[in-house]
C-alpha positions as CSV (number, residue, x, y, z in Angstrom):
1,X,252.1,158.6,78.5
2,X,250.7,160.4,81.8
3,X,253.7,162.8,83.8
4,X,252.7,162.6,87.4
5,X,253.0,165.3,89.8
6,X,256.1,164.2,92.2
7,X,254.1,164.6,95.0
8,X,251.5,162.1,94.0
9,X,254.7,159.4,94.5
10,X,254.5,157.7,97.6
11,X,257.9,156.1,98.6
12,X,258.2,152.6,97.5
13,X,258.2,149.9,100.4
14,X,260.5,147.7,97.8
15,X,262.1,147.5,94.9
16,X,259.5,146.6,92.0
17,X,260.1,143.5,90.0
18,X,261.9,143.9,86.6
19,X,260.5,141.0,85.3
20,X,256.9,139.9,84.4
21,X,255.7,136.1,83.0
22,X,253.0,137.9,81.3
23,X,251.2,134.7,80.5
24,X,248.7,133.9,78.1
25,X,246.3,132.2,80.3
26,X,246.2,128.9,79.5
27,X,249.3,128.7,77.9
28,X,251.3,126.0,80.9
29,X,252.7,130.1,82.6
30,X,252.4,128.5,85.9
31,X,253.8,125.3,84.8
32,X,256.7,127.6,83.5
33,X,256.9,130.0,86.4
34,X,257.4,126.8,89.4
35,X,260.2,125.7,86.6
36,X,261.6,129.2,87.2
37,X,261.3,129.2,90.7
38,X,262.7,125.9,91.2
39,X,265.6,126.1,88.9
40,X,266.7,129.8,89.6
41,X,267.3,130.8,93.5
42,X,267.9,133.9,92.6
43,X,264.4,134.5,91.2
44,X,262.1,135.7,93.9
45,X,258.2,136.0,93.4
46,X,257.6,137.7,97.0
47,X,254.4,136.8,98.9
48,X,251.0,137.6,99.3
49,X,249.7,139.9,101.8
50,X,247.3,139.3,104.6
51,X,243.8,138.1,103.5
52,X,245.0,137.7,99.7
53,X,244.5,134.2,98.5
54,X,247.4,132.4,98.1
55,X,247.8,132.8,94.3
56,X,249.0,135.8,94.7
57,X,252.5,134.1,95.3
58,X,252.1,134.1,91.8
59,X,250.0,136.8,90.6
60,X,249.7,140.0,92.0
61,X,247.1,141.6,89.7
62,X,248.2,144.9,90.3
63,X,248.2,146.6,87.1
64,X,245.1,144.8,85.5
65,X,243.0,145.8,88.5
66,X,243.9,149.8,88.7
67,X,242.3,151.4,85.5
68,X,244.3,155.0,85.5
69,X,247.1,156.2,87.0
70,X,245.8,157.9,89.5
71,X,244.5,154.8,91.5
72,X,248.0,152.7,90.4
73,X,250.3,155.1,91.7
74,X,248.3,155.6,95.0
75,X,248.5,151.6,94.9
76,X,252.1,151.4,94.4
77,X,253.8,151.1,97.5
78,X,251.7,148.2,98.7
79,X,252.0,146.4,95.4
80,X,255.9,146.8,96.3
81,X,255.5,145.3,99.7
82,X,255.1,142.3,98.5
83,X,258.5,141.8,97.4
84,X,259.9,143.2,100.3
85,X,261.3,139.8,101.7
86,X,263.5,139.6,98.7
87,X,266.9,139.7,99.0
88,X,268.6,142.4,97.9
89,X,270.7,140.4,95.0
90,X,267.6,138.5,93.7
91,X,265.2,139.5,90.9
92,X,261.5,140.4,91.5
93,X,259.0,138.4,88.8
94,X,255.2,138.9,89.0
95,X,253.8,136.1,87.1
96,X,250.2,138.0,86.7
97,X,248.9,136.3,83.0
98,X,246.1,138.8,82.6
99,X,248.5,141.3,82.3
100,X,249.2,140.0,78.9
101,X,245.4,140.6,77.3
102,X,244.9,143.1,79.5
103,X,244.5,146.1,77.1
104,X,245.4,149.5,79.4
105,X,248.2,147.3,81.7
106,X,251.3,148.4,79.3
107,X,250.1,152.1,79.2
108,X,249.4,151.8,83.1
109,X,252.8,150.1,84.2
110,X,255.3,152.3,82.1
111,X,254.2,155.5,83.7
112,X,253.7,154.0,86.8
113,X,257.1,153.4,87.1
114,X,258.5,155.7,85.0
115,X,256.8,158.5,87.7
116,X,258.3,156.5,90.4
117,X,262.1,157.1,89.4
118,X,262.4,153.3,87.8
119,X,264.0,152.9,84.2
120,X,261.0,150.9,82.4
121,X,263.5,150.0,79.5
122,X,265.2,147.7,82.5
123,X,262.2,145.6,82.6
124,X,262.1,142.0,81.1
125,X,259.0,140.3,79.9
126,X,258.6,136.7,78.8
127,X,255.0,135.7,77.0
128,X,254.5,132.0,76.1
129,X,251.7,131.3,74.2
130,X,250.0,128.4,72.4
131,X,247.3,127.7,69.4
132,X,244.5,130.2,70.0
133,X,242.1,127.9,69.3
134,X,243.3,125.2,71.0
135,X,244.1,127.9,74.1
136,X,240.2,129.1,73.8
137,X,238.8,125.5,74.2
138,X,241.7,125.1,77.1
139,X,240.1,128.0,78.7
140,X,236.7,127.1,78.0
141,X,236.9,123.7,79.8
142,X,238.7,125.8,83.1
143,X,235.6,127.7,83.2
144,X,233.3,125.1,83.6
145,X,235.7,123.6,85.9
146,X,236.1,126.5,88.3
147,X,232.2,128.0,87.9
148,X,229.4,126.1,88.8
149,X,227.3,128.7,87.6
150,X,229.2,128.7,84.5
151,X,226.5,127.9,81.7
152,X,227.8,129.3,78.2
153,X,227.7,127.3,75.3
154,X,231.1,126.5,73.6
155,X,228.7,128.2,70.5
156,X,227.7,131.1,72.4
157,X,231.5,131.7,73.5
158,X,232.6,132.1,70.1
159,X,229.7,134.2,68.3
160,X,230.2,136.6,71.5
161,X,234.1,136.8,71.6
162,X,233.9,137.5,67.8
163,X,232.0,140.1,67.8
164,X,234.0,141.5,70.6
165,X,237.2,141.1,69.0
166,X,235.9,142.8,65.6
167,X,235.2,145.9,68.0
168,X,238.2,145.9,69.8
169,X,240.2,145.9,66.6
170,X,237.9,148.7,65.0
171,X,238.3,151.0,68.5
172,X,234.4,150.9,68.9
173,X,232.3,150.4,71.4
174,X,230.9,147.0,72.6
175,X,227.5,147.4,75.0
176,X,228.4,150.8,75.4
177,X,231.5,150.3,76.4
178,X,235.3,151.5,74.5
179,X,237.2,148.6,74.8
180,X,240.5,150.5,74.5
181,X,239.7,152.9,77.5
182,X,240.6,151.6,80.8
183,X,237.4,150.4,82.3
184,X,236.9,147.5,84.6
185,X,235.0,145.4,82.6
186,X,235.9,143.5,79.8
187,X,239.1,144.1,78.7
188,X,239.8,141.5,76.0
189,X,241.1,138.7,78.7
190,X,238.3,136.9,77.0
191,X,238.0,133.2,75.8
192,X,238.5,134.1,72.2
193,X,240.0,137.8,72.8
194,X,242.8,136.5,74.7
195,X,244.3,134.6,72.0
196,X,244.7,137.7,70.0
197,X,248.4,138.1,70.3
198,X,248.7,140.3,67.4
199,X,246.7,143.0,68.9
200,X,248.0,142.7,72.5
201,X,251.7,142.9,71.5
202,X,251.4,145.6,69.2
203,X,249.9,147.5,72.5
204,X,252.9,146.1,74.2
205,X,255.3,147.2,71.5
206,X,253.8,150.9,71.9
207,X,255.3,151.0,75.2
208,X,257.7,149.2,75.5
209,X,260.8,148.2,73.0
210,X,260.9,145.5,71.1
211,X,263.8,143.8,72.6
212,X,262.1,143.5,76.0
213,X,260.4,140.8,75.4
214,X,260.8,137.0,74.7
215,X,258.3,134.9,73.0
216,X,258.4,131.6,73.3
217,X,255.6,128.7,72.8
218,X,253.7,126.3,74.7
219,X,255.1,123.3,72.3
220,X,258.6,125.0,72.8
221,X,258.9,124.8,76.8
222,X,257.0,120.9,76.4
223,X,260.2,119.7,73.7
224,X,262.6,121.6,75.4
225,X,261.8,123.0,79.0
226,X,265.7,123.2,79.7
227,X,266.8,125.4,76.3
228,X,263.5,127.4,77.1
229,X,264.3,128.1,80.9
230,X,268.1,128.5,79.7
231,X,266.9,131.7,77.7
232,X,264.7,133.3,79.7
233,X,267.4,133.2,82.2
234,X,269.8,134.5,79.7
235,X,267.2,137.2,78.7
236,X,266.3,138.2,82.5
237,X,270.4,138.8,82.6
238,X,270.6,135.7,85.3
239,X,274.0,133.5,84.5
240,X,273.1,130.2,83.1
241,X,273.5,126.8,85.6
242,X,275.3,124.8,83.3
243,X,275.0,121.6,86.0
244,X,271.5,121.8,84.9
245,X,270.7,118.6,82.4
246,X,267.2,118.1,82.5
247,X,264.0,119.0,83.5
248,X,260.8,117.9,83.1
249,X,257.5,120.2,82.8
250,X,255.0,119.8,86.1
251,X,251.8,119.3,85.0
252,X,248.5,120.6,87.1
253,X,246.6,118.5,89.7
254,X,243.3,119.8,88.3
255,X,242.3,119.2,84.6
256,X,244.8,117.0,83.6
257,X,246.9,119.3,81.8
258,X,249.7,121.5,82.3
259,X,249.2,123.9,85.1
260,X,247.5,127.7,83.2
């Protein structure tokens, strides 16, 4: 873990949220993150800044966009200032899901805060993920969705991610790059990378306890959204609405499917 010089600290514009959906992509997070939202008052998601697109109501992609600590402490503040309209008895949740594959984010955020006077073991993460496989093709069909230019083969996607993955998991390089140093390239949020949950936790688990985290399922929240929303709140230390009876799980307006 990097120490800081104090002086490199800016002052805060807000207090920093303690929890993070981390995602998968693809795995219904924003489906699970309006449930949140809608259920919980008390959950706040803060608001994107001027000339930000408006997903970043959502997801901030703070710490999968600074590579070193350097530039994510300097960035700090204004990542704060988007939660400045929250009220002072609410939780803060970034809902970023490339955080979750992101390979240098757990290393990045720890210290980050950590250096900024914030007790990382206070943080709560919740990570729903789904079938790899069936997450891959999920995110394969989004692609083609989104991109116009998008032209890979479903073939092409997997002979590529494969050999990517194999690297990453031997700490090589991949077209000269080391996929385990921060770089701003490709950091494993691929089609086939991102479903390797193994790897990504264990880089998780390096920084952060354990206990932190709770990992639920994409067929979990679909069965039983209220259990699942009961729990995270219970995890994210948020008293449990017992008025609450049922809910239902929004699906996207794009796709056809449940919303990431």
């Amino acid at each position: 873990n990097n120490v800081v010089s104090p002086k490199m600290a800016e002052p805060v514009k807000a207090s920093p949220p303690t929890t993070f959906l981390l995602g998968c992509v693809k795995c219904a997070s924003t489906s699970l993150f309006d449930m949140l939202l809608e259920r919980e008052p008390r959950l706040c998601n803060g608001a994107a800044l001027d000339a930000e697109p408006e997903f970043f109501n959502k997801e901030k992609h703070f710490f999968d966009y600074h590579a070193d600590i350097e530039s994510a402490m300097a960035g700090f503040p204004d990542y704060t200032e988007h939660f400045s309209s929250c009220p002072p008895e609410s939780l803060a949740i970034d809902g970023t899901p490339n955080y979750f594959c992101d390979s240098h984010v757990p290393s990045i955020m720890h210290d980050v805060y950590a250096n900024n006077g914030f007790d990382a073991a206070k943080i709560r993460f919740i990570a729903i993920l789904r079938d790899p496989v069936d997450r891959a093709i999920s995110h394969f069909h989004h692609n083609q969705r989104m991109h116009s230019d998008y032209t890979m083969t479903w073939e092409q996607v997997v002979d590529s991610g494969l050999e990517k993955v194999s690297h990453w998991k031997d700490n090589t390089t991949y077209e000269g790059l080391s996929l385990f140093k921060p770089q701003r390239v490709d950091r494993m949020c691929t089609l086939l990378g991102g479903g390797a949950y193994d790897l990504h936790l264990k880089e998780w688990f390096s920084h952060f306890e354990p206990s932190q985290f709770l990992i639920l399922t994409m067929p979990q929240l679909l069965k039983s959204p209220k259990a699942i929303t009961d729990a995270i709140l219970e995890h994210v230390g948020l008293p449990v609405n017992q008025n609450v009876t049922a809910m239902e799980v929004p699906k996207s307006n794009s796709g056809g499917g449940y919303k990431r």
